[in-house]
Backbone as ProteinMPNN parsed JSONL, in Angstrom:
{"seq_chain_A": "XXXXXXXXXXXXXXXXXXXXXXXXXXXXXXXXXXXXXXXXXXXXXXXXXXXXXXXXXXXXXXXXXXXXX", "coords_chain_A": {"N_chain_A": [[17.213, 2.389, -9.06], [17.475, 4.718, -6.631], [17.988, 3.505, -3.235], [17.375, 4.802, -1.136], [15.677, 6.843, -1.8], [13.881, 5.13, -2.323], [12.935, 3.872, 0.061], [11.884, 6.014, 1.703], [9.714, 6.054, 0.166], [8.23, 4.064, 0.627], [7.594, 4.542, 3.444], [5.951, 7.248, 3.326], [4.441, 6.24, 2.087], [2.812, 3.965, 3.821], [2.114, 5.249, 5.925], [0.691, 7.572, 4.929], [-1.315, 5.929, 4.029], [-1.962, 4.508, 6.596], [-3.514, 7.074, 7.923], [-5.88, 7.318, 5.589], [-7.267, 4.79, 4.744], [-9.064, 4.494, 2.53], [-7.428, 5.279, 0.337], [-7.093, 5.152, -3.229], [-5.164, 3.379, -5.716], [-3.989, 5.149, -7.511], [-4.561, 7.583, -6.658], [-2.652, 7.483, -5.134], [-0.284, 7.436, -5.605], [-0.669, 9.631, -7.682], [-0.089, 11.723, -5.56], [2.065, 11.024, -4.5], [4.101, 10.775, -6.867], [4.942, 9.052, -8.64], [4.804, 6.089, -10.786], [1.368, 4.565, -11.087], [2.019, 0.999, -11.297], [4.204, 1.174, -9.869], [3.037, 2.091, -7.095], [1.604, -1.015, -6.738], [3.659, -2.376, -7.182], [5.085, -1.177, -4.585], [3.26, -1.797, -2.627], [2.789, -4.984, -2.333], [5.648, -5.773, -2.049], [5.555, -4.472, 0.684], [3.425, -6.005, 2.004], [0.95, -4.9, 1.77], [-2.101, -4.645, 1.483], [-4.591, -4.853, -1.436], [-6.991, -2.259, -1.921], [-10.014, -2.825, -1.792], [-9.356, -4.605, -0.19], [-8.436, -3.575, 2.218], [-10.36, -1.815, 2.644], [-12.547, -3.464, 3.893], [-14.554, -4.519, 6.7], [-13.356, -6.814, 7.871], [-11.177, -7.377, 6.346], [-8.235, -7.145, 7.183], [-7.976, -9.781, 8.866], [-8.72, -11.582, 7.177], [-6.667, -11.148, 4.924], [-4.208, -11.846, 6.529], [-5.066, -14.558, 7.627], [-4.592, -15.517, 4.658], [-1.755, -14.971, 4.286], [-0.138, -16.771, 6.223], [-1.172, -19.52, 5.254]], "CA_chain_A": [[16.53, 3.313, -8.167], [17.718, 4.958, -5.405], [16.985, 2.523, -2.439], [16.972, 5.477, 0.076], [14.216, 7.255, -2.185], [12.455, 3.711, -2.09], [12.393, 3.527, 1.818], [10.899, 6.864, 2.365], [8.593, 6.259, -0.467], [7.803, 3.56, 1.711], [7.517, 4.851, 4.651], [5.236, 7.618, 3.117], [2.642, 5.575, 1.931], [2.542, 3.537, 4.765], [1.631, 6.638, 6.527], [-0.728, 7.867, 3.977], [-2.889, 4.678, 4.278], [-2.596, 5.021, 7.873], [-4.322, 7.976, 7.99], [-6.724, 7.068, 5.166], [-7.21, 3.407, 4.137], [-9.371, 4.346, 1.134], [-7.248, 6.071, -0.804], [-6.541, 4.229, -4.696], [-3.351, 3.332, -6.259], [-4.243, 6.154, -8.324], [-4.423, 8.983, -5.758], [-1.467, 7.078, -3.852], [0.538, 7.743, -7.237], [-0.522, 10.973, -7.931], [0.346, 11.894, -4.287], [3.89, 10.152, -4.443], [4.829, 11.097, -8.071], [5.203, 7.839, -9.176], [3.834, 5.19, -11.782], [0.55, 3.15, -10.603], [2.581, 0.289, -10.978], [5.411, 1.574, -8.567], [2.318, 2.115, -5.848], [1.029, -1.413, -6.79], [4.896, -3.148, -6.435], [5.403, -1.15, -3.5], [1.888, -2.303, -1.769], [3.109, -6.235, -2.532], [6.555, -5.778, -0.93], [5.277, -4.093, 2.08], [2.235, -6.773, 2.328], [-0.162, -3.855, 2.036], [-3.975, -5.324, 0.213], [-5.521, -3.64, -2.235], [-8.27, -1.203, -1.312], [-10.901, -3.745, -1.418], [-9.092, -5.818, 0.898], [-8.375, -2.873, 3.196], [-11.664, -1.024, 3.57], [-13.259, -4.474, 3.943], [-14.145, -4.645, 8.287], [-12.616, -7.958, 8.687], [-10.29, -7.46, 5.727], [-7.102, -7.627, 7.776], [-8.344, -10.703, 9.677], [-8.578, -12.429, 5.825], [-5.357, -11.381, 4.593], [-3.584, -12.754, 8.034], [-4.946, -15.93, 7.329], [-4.001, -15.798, 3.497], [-0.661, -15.128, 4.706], [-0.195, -18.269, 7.358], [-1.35, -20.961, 5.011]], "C_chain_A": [[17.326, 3.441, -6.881], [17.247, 4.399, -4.176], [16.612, 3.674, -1.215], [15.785, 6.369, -0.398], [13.393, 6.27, -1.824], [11.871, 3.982, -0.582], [11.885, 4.889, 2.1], [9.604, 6.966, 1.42], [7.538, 5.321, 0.422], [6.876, 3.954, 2.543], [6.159, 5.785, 4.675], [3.712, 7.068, 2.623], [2.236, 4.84, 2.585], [1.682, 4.209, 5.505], [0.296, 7.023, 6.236], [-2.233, 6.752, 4.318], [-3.336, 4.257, 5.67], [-3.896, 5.52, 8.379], [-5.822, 7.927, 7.188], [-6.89, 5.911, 4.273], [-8.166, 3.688, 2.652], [-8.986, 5.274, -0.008], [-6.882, 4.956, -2.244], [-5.735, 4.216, -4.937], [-3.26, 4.381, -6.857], [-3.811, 7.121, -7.473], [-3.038, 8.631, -5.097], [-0.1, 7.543, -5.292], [0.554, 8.747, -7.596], [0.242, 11.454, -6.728], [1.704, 11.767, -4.001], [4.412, 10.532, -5.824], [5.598, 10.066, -8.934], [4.009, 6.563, -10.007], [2.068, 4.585, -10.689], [0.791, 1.829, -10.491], [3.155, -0.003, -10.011], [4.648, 1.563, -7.407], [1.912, 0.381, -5.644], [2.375, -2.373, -6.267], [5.262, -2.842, -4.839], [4.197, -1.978, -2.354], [2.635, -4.003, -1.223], [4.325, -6.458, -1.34], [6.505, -5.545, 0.677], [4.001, -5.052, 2.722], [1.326, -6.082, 2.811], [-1.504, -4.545, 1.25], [-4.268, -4.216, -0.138], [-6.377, -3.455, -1.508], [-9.234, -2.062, -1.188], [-10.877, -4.492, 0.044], [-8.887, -4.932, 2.381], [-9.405, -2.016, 4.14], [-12.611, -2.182, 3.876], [-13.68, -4.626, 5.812], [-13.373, -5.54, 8.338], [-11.571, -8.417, 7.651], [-8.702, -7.707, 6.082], [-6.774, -8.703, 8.593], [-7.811, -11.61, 8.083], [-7.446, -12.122, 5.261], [-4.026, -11.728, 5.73], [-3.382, -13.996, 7.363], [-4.272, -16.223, 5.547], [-2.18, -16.012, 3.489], [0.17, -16.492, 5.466], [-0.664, -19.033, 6.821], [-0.05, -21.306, 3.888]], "O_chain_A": [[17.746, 2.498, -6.21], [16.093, 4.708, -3.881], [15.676, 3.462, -0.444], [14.928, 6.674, 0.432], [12.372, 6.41, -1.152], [10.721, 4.222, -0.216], [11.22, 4.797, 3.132], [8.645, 7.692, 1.681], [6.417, 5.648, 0.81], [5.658, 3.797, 2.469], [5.296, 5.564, 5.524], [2.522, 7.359, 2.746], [1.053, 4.624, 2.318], [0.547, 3.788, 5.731], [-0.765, 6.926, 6.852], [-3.42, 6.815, 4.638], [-4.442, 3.837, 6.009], [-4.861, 4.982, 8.92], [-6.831, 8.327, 7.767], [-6.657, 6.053, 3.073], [-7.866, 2.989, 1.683], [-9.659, 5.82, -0.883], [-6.335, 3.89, -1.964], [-5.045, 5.123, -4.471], [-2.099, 4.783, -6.779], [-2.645, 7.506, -7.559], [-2.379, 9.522, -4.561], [1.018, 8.039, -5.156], [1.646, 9.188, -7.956], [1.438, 11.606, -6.979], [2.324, 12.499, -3.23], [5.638, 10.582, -5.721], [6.565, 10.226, -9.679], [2.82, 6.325, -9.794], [2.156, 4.287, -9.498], [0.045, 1.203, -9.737], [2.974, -0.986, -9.293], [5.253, 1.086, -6.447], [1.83, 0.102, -4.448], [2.306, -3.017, -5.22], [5.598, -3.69, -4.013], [4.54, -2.659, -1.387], [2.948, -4.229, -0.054], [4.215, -6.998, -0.239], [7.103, -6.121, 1.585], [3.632, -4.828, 3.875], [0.807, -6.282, 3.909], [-1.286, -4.892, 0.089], [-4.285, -3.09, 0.36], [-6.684, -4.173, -0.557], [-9.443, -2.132, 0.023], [-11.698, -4.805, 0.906], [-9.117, -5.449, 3.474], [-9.471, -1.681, 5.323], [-13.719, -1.743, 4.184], [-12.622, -4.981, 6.331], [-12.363, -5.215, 8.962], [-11.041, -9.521, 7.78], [-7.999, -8.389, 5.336], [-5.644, -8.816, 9.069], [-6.713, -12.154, 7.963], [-6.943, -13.196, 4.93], [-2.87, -11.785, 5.31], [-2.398, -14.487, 6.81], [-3.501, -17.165, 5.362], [-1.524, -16.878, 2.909], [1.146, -17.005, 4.917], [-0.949, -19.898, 7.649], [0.107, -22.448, 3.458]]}, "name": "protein", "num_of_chains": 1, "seq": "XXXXXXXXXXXXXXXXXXXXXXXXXXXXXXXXXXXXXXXXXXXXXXXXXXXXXXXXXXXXXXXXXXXXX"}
């Protein structure tokens, strides 16, 4: 793969979930033109949480700490 496609795929779904934290790997995939996998590797690398973990209020408080132990 093209790593300079990668980094704006990046960059774009970063963005995307910005703007709206409950979108699904699904819609983030359709949206991007890429597998559900490819949204689900990219999430991991970028230390993005699944949707659960994101629309959760104090969801970014709990994956902090998951992080730091």
């Amino acid at each position: 793969m093209n790593s300079a496609k990668k980094v704006i795929r990046h960059e774009r779904l970063f963005k995307m979930l910005q703007r709206n934290p409950f979108l699904t790997d699904e819609q983030l995939a359709k949206n991007l033109a890429v597998s559900i996998q490819t949204i689900r590797l990219d999430r991991l690398s970028l230390n993005i949480p699944e949707l659960r973990e994101r629309t959760r209020p104090d969801g970014r408080k709990r994956a902090g700490k998951a992080e730091s132990h």
